[in-house]
C-alpha positions as CSV (number, residue, x, y, z in Angstrom):
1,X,0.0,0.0,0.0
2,X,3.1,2.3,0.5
3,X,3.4,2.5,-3.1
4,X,-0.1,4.3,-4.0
5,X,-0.4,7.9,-4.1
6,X,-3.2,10.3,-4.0
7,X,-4.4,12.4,-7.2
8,X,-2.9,15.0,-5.8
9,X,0.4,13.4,-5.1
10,X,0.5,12.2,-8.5
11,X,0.1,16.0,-9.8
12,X,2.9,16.8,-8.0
13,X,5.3,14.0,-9.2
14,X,4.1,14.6,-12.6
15,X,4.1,18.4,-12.9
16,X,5.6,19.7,-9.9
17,X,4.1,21.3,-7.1
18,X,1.3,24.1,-7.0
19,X,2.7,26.9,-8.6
20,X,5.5,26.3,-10.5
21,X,5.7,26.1,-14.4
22,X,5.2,23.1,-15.7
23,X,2.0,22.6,-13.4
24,X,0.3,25.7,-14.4
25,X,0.8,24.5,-17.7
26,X,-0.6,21.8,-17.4
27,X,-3.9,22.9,-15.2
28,X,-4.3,25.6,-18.3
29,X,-4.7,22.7,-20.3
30,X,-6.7,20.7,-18.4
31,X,-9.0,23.6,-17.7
32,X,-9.3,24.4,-21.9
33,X,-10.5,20.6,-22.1
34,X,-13.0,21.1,-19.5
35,X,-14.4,24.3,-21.1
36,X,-14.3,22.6,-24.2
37,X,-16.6,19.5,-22.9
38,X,-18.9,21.7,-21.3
39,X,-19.3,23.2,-25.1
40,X,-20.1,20.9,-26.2
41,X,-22.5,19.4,-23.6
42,X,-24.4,22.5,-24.3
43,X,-24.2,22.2,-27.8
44,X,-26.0,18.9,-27.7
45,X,-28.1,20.0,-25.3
46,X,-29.3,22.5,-27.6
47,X,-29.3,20.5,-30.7
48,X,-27.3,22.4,-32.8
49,X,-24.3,20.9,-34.8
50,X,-20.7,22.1,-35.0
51,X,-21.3,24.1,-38.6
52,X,-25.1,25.1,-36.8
53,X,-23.2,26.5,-34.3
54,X,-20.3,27.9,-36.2
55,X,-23.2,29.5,-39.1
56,X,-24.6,30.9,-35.9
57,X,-22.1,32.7,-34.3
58,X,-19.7,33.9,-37.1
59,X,-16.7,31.1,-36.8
60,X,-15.7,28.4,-38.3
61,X,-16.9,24.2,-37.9
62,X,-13.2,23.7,-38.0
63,X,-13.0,26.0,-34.4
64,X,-15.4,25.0,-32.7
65,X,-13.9,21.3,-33.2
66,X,-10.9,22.3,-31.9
67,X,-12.5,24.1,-28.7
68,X,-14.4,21.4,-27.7
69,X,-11.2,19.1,-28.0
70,X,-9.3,21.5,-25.9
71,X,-6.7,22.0,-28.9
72,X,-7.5,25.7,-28.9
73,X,-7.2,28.6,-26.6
74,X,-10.3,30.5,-26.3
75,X,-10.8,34.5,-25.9
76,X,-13.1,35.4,-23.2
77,X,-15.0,37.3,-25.8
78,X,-15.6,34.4,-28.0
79,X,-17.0,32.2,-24.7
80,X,-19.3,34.7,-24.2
81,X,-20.5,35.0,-28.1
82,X,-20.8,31.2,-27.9
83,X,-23.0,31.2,-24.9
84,X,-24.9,33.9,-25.1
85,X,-25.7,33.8,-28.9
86,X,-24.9,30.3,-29.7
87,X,-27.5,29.2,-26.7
88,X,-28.9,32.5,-25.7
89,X,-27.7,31.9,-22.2
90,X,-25.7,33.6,-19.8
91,X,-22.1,33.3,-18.9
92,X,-20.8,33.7,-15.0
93,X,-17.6,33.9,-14.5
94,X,-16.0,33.2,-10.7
95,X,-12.6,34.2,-9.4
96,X,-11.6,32.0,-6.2
């Protein structure tokens, strides 16, 4: 048993501790594929297709792909014309 770790401990060997470069690095990353599955959870959820989507808010099929893949960085601005016209909901945004 001495030789499992938690998640956390894992992170740490992995990446490094909280904080340092190669972590942050990799929580960006992490946190571009989580806003790209919740995308696209929302995209199914409003039955729209990638090019629907794209047609609808002035990109490109190709983009959205790659945002909902997590192989793209996203622009706040472009979140919020995804969301809000794309699904005509509302974005909230928390700092903690």
């Amino acid at each position: 048993m001495k030789d499992i770790m938690t998640f956390e401990e894992h992170l740490d060997k992995r990446y490094g501790k909280i904080g340092s470069e190669k972590r942050i690095e990799f929580e960006i990353k992490a946190k571009a594929f989580a806003i790209g599955e919740i995308l696209r959870e929302a995209r199914k959820d409003a039955h729209l297709t990638q090019e629907q989507l794209a047609q609808k808010t002035g990109t490109r099929k190709s983009f959205i792909s790659r945002i909902e893949n997590g192989h793209s960085d996203i622009q706040l601005s472009t979140l919020y014309r995804l969301v809000e016209i794309g699904f005509g909901k509302r974005v909230n945004l928390t700092i903690g």
